[in-house]
C-alpha positions, 0 to 999 in steps of 0.5 A: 341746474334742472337743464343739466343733465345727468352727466352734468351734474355729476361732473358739477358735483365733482368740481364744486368738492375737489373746490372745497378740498382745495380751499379746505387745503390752502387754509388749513396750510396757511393756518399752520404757517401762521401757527409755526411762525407764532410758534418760532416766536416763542422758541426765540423768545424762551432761547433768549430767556434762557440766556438770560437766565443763565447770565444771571445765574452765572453773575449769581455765582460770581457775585457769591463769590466776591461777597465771600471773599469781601465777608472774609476780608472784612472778618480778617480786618476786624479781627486785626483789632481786639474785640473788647479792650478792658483795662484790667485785663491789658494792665494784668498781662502787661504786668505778667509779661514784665514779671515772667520776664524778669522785672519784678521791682515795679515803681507804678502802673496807670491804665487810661483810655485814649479818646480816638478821633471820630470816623468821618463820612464824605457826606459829613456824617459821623460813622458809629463805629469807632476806634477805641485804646487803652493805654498801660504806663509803667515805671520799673527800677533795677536794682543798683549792684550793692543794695540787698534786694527783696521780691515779694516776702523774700527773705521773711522777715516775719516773726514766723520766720526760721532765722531770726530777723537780726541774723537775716540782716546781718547775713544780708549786709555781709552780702551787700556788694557782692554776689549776687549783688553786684551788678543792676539787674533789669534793662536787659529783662525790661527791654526783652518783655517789651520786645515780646509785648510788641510781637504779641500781636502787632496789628493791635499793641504798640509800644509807644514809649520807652525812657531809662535814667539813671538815679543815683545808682538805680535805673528807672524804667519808663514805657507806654503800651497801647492796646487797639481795639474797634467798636462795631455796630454790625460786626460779621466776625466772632472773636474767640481770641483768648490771648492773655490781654483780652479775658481776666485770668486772674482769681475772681471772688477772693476771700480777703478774710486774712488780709491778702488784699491790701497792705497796712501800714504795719499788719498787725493781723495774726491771719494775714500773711503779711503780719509783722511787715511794716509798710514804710519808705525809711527816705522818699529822697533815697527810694530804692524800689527794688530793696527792703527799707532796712537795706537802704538804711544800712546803705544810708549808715555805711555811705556816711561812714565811707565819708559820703565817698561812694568810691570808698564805700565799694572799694574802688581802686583799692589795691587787689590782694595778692596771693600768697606763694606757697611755703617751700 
């Protein structure tokens, strides 16, 4: 190197720096090639999340959907039940229905709750949740079209009462076979209160059981209502129903100081409203449960007076009485 001249060195200086520049060039061009290819992997990588992404929060808002929609169906199928069957509550409306309708003679009224068979899994396990009914019997009378008939304490035959009992009773018997006793009253309102029980709600009470016969003049009104309800472990439906078969709307903490509740054999309590009323079947053979004991009495006393000729008695096929032409 000290051989070279001047010029030569010169000339070596030059090439050896335009080598590095040129080196220092393809390196840093391939580093950066390196870094846009790893930087290029990246990019694809985030696009390909992002997709993901998206699909998932796009499977997200559909699956939000479809829970909403199942959660509703499930309200709407638990709501097709009633929430909570109590037996006083089914038997009071039932009762109302028949009352408000017309059928105010009721022979009796039993309320049973129905076992329902357990809800089996494929597995051979047993669901806890369950079905659950109660069932309300009832036994109405018509009245028989001639025997006077009494609702309640109507007439009052009290010694409280305006009229005398024995005016009361001989006016009644007058009326015995005559308007407004003169034909049976209560098939047509048994059938209407029924029909309207039925149509309540028809997911959940179903009239099961209808029977009329014929009793010695009286119909006797036979049927089975059952109320449907489920029990559920985990319900997602608030039931707010307040229909008349689901909550108690009767009076609650009655003072039964004066003898409302209750019926003795003869009330003899002056405070009571039942005072003076004799509490009797004067036949258990005859039992007229739409009539007063007295009206069977009488019935008893002028069928026997007819010669037990029931015809006689109302005055069947008798010969109508004509009118008389005006005198001229």
């Amino acid at each position: 190197m000290s051989n070279l001249t001047a010029r030569e060195k010169g000339f070596m200086y030059v090439i050896t720096l335009l080598i590095i520049v040129v080196l220092s060039y393809f390196f840093g061009i391939r580093t950066l090639n390196d870094k846009y290819d790893e930087y290029k992997q990246q990019l694809a990588a985030l696009e390909e999340r992002k997709a993901y992404l998206e699909q998932i929060k796009a499977n997200n808002a559909s699956m939000t959907t479809e829970i909403k929609a199942l959660k509703e169906q499930c309200e709407k199928l638990e709501l097709s039940f009633i929430d909570k069957v109590e037996a006083e509550c089914v038997e009071q409306y039932v009762l109302k229905m028949f009352e408000t309708e017309g059928c105010p003679y009721l022979i009796s009224v039993t309320t049973s709750d129905v076992g329902m068979p357990a809800i089996s899994y494929p597995d051979g396990s047993v669901s806890p949740d369950g079905l659950v009914c109660a069932q309300v019997e009832v036994s109405y009378s018509s009245t028989d079209g001639y025997t006077v008939t009494q609702f309640n304490r109507e007439p009052d035959f009290t010694s409280k009462a305006k009229e005398p009992v024995e005016t009361t009773i001989k006016d009644l018997m007058g009326k015995m076979g005559k308007e407004p006793y003169n034909e049976r009253k209560g098939y047509e309102q048994f059938i209407s209160a029924l029909k309207k029980i039925n149509a309540e709600n028809p997911d959940c009470i179903k009239v099961d059981y209808i029977s009329v016969a014929d009793n010695n003049g009286i119909l006797v009104l036979n049927a089975t209502i059952s109320f449907y309800g489920a029990n559920l472990r985990n319900r997602l439906s608030v039931d707010n129903n307040k229909a008349g078969y689901t909550y108690w709307q009767g009076e609650t903490n009655v003072d039964t100081k004066g003898g409302m509740i209750g019926f003795p054999y003869v009330c003899d309590n002056e405070d009571s409203l039942w005072y003076g009323v004799t509490n009797m079947q004067f036949d258990p053979n005859t039992n007229k449960p739409f009539a007063p004991y007295w009206a069977n009495a009488a019935f008893r006393k002028a069928y026997s007076d007819s010669g037990n000729d029931i015809k006689k008695l109302i005055g069947f096929g008798a010969p109508k009485k004509t009118e008389e032409a005006p005198a001229t």
